[in-house]
N, C-alpha and C positions, 0 to 999 in steps of 0.2 A: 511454797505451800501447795498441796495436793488441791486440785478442782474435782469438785464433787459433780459428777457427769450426770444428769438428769435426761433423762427419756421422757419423755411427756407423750403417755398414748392420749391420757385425757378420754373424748369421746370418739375419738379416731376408728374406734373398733367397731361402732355402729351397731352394739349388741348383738353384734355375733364373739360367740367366746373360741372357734376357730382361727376368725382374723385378731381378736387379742391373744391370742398365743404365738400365731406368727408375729407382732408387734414385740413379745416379747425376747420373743428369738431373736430380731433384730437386733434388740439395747443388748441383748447377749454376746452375740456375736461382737458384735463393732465394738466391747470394752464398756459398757457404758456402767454405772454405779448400781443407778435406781431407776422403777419406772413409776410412772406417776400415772395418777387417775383422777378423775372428779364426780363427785358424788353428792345428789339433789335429792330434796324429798319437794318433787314437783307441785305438792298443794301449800309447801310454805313460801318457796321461791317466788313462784309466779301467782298470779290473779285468778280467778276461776273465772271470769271475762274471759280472760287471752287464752288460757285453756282450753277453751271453750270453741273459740275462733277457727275459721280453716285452714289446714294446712292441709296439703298432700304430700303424703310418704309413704313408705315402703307397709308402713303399719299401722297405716289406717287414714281418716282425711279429715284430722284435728292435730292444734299442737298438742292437746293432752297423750292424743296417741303418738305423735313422735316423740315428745319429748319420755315418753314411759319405754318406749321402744330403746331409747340409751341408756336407761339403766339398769345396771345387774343387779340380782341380788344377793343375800346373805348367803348363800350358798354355790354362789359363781364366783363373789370374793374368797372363799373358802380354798378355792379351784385356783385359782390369782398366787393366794396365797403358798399354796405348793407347788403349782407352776415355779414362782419366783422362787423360791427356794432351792429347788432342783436345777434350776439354772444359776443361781450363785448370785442372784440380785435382791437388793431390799425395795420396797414396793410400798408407797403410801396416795393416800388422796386428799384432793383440796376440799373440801367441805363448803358446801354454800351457804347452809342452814345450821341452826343447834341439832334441829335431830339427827340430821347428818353424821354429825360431828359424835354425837352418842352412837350412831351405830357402827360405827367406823373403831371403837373402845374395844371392841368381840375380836380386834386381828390384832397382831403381834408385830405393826409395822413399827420404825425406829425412827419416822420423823413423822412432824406436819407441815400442813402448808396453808397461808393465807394467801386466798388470790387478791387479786386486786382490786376485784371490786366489794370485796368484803371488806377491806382495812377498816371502812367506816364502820362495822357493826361489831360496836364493843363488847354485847353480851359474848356475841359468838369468840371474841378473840380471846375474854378472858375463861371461856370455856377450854379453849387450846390449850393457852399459857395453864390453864391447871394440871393440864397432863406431864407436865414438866418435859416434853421430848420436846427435842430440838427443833426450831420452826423455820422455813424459810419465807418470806414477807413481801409478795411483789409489793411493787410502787407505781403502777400505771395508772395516772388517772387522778394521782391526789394531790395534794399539797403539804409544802411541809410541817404545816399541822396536825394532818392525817396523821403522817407518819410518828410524829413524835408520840402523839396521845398511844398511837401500838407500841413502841417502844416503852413506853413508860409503864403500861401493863406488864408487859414482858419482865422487864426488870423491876417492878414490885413484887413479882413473886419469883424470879433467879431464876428465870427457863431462858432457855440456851434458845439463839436466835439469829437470823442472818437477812438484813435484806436484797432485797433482789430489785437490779433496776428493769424497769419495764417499761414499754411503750404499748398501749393496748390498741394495737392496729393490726388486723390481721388481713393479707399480710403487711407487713410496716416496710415504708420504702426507706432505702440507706440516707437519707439525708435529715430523718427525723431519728436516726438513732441516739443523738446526743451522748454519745460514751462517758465523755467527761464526766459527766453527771455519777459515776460510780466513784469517780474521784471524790465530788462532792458530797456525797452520801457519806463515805467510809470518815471524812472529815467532821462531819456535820454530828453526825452520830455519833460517832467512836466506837463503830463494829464492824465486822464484816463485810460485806457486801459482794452478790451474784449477779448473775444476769439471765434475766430470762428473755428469749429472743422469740422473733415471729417474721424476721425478713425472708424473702428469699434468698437463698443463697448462704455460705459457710464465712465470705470474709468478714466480716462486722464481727461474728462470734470470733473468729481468732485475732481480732482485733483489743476485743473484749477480755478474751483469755492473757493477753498481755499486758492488760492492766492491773494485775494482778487479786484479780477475782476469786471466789472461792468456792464458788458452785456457776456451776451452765447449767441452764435448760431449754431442753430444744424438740419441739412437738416434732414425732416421726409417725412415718405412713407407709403403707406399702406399694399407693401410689398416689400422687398430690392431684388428678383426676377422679379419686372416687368418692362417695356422695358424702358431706359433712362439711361444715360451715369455717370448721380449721383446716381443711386437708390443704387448701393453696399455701399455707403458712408452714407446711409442714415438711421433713425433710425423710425422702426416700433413701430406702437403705443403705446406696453405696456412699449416696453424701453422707447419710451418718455414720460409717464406718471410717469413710476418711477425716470426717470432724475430730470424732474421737482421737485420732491416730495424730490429727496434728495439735488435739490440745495437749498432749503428753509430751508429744516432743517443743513445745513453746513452753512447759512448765518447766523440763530440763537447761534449755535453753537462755531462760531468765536469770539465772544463776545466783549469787550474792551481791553485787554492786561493789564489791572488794577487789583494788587494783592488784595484779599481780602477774607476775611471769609465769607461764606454768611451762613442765619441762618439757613436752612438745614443741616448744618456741624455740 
């Protein structure tokens, strides 16, 4: 089965819509499916306390101002949007909020995605599952009750659906990556099941990709030194071009499980 290669700019691109084009050149270049994005409407997510609170940033010295400083808007998605298309990529975002999620309805993307700390917020999931497009479901952070009650959504109204195992550590060190656990999932559920990563490093993912997974996701940057809270979890351009490069040839690789002589032998 084909692995659905996810690029995950996310916030990576620090609202500059320069370095998200170069982001996207990247997933371009290296083979990659899709890029991913995440999109908040900051007075539903967060507190107007914490907003309120100090931060210092580039744009200004409150979280309201950083956090407003990452995201685009309806008319930079627009930009996204024929970006990706001219580059030959499909392009969606995770949604924190409902509003989100409605204004995200205006583009012409072909999946969704629940992150993982949404699984718990059933209004927002069966707002997704109504759109009927295909959904990918991290699992970091919950329990198997989380997950069932979103599957059960999911499958009360027949929208296409895939989860994703996750560790939400960024970055996650190799010895909490528990792979198995995709075993477990695809058993447990009886659907697909992806992985979305945040290690350092490409072995774990092709670790993962030989478990026979069905989508990767792998947060890229253009350098894992510049300013943003994912960029140490994130993979610079030539690891994800050789990512890409070795999850295609481990999909050929994997083959049937069928004994045989073949006439090379």
């Amino acid at each position: 089965m084909t692995i659905t290669v996810v690029a995950e700019i996310g916030i990576n691109h620090n609202g500059d819509m320069d370095i998200c084009k170069k982001l996207i050149d990247v997933a371009a270049d290296a083979g990659a499916d899709c890029v991913k994005f995440q999109k908040r409407d900051i007075d539903q997510v967060y507190t107007q306390e914490f907003l309120a609170s100090p931060r210092e940033s580039q744009w200004g010295t409150t979280q309201r101002d950083q956090k407003l400083g990452l995201e685009f808007s309806a008319e930079e998605y627009q930009m996204i949007e024929e970006y990706c298309k001219r580059k030959g990529l499909e392009w969606f975002a995770s949604a924190w909020d409902i509003n989100s999620q409605k204004f995200l309805r205006q583009f012409n993307s072909k999946y969704n995605k629940v992150a993982s700390a949404m699984i718990v917020h059933t209004e927002l999931l069966r707002e997704i599952a109504s759109e009927g497009k295909h959904t990918f479901i991290s699992t970091g952070m919950t329990t198997y009750d989380d997950i069932q009650a979103a599957v059960d959504i999911f499958r009360q109204v027949n929208c296409s659906f895939e989860l994703m195992h996750t560790v939400s550590t960024y970055p996650m060190k190799d010895e909490n990556a528990n792979l198995n656990m995709i075993k477990t999932l695809r058993k447990k559920f009886d659907c697909n099941v992806g992985y979305s990563g945040h290690e350092v490093g490409l072995a774990v993912s092709y670790a993962a990709a030989a478990l026979g997974i069905t989508s990767l996701e792998r947060h890229i940057t253009l350098n894992r030194a510049m300013y943003g809270s994912d960029q140490a979890a994130s993979v610079e351009p030539p690891g994800f071009k050789q990512l890409v490069g070795a999850v295609r040839k481990i999909e050929v690789a994997m083959g049937d499980g069928i004994k045989k002589t073949i006439p090379e032998e």
